[in-house]
N, C-alpha and C positions, 0 to 999 in steps of 0.2 A: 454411383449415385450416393451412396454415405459418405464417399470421402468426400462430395460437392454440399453434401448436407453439413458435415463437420465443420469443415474452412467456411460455409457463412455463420455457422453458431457461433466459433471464436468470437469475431468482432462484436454480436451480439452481446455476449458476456462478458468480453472488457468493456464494454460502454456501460453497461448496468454496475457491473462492479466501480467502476469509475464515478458511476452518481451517486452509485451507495455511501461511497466512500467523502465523496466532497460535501455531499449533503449537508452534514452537519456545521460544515467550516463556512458553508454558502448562509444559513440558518444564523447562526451565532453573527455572521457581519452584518444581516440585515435587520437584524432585532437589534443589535448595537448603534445602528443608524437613524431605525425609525421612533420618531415621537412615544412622549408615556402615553398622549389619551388615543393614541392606533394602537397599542399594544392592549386595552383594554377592551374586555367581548373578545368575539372572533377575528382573527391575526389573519390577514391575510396574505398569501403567499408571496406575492411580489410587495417591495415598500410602497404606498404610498403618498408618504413624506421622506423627505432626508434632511436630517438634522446631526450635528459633531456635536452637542450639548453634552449627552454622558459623555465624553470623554474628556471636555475643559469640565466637567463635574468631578471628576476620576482623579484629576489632578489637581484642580484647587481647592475640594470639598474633601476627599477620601484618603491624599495623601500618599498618594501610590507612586507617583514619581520618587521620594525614598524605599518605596517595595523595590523597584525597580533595581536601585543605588544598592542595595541591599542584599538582594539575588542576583547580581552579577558579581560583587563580590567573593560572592559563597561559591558562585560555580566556577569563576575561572581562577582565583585560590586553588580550591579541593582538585581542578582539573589538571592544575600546573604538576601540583603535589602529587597526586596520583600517576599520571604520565612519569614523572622523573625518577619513584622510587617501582613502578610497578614494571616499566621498563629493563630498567638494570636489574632489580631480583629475577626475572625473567632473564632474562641475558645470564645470569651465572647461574641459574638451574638446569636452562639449555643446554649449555656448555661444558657444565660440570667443571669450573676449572679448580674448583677445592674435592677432597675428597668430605665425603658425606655420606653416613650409614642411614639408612632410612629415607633415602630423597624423595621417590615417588611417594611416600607417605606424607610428606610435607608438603609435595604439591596437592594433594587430595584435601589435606587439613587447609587448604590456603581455600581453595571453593567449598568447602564445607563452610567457610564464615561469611562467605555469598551469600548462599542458598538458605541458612536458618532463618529463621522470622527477623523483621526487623524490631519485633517489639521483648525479642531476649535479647538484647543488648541493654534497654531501656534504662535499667534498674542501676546496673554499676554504671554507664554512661553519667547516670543521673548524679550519683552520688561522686564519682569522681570528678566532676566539674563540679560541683559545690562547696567540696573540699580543696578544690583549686580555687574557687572565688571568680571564675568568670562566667557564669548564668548569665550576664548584663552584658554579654557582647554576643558578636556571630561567630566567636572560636566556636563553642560547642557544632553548631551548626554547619560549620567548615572540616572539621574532626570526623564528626559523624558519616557526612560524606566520603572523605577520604579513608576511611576504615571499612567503609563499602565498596569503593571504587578500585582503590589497590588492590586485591583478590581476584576482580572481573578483569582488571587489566594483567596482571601475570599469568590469568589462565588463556587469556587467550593469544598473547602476543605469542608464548612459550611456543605455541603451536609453527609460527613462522616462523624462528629461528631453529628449530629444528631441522624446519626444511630447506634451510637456505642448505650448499654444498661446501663443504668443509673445506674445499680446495678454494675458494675464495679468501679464506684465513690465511691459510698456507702460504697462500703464492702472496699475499701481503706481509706475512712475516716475513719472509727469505728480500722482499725488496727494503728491509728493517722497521716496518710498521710496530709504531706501541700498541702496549694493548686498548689504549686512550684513542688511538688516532684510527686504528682496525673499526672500531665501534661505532665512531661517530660519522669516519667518513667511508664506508666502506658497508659495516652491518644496516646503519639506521637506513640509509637509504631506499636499500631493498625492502624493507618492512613498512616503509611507509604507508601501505595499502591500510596495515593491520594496524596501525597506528593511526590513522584516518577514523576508522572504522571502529574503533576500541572508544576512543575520545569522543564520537558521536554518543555511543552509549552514554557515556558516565558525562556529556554535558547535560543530555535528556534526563538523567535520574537527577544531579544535582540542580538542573534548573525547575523541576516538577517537586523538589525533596519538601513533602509536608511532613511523615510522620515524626522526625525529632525534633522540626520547627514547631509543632505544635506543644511537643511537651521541655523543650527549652528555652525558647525564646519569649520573657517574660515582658518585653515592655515594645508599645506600639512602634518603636521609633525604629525596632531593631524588626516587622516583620520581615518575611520575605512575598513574594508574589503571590504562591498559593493561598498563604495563610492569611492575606490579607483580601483574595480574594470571598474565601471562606467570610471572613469575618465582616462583610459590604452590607448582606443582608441581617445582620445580627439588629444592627441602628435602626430603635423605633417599630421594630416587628413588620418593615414595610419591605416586597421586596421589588428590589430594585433591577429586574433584570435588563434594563438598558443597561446597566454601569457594570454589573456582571461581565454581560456581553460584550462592550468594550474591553476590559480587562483581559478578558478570552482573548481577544482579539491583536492584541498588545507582546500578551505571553508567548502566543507563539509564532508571533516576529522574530526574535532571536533563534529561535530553533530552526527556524525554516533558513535563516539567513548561514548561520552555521553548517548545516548541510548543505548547503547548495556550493559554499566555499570549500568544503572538504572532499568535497563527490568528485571532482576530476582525480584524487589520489586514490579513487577507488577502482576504478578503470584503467590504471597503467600497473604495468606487469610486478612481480614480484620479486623478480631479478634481473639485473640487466648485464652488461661490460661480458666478457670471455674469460675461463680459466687456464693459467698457463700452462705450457705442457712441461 
């Protein structure tokens, strides 16, 4: 009798968990859709009206189609950047193929610059791009990222190359494999799981990145999404949560589109092909 009580609670509570969860994403399109004078008094649960006005609002009144132009640059920049160098120092820390006194110390220091706040950085960030002269573009903003994201991708890829089996190197060397040609066509492919998975991360941080856009990005032209989101209700002390709401709505288009394209690398194996004997 409890295990017949168990197996029908499950479903009960993936379904709840499941509305708990969508609620807010159901909420934000439907306030994005309905009219300003429905959304004024009591909101009622279902729309309505259906109206797309905040969002030809969003774009020809607010300017958010360069937020857009903006934050995609910044995230798939920092993303490229990050992947390529966090990868390979991952790859030769795994591997060890230099010698190096203190290494596991260095991998420790590498997520120590993860896990600090992000607002000690702040200070020398600040000043060392002012003393470069680029405040007025999205370098800082693309930096800032990528000295976040490099650290989260070496700690975690390091993890799969560890476990890949050493006799897949091997049996690649002895058929004359470079160490160029072992890596690319041989290591990255079994990693790809964690290479999926790693890149989700750090598109999610750099497409949500507000706290240095807000303290380096000084002119309208150069926002990003968050920050221009932030800044919808600032105009006229009115707030505008239809135009809000669409923005919401917009932002995590790309995210949801991203993971859906990388989620099939999540679900095939870790390693594949046979070791020779």
């Amino acid at each position: 009798m409890k295990k017949k009580i168990r197996f029908s609670i499950r479903p009960v509570l993936g379904i709840l968990m499941l509305v708990v969860s969508l609620f807010p994403i159901y909420w934000m399109i439907s306030i994005s859709l309905r009219s300003t004078e429905e959304m004024r008094g009591e909101v009622p649960f279902f729309p309505q009206s259906f109206t797309v006005s905040h969002y030809i609002e969003l774009f020809q009144e607010q300017g958010f189609g360069q937020a857009l132009i903006n934050s995609t640059i910044t995230t798939l920049v920092s993303l490229a950047i990050s992947l390529v160098f966090g990868i390979t120092c991952a790859y030769i820390l795994a591997r060890v193929r230099f010698r190096l006194k203190g290494r596991k110390i260095l991998v420790y220091w590498v997520l120590l610059v993860r896990v600090m706040p992000l607002v000690s950085f702040a200070i020398p960030f600040y000043i060392m791009f002012t003393e470069l002269g680029i405040l007025a573009t999205l370098i800082p903003v693309i930096a800032a990222c990528v000295f976040i994201n490099i650290p989260l991708t070496i700690w975690f890829i390091i993890s799969f190359f560890r476990d890949l089996p050493t006799e897949l190197e091997e049996s690649a060397k002895l058929d004359g494999a470079t160490e160029w040609k072992l890596f690319v066509r041989i290591v990255l492919p079994l990693v790809l799981p964690g290479i999926a998975a790693v890149a989700m991360l750090s598109f999610v941080y750099a497409w949500n990145e507000y706290t240095y856009s807000v303290m380096f990005v000084q002119t309208p032209q150069h926002y990003t999404v968050p920050l221009k989101l932030a800044t919808i209700n600032m105009d006229d002390n009115v707030m505008q949560y239809g135009s809000v709401a669409a923005g919401g709505v917009i932002s995590i288009a790309p995210m949801a589109i991203f993971v859906i394209f990388a989620q099939k690398y999540l679900i095939s194996g870790l390693s594949s092909g046979a070791v020779k004997e």
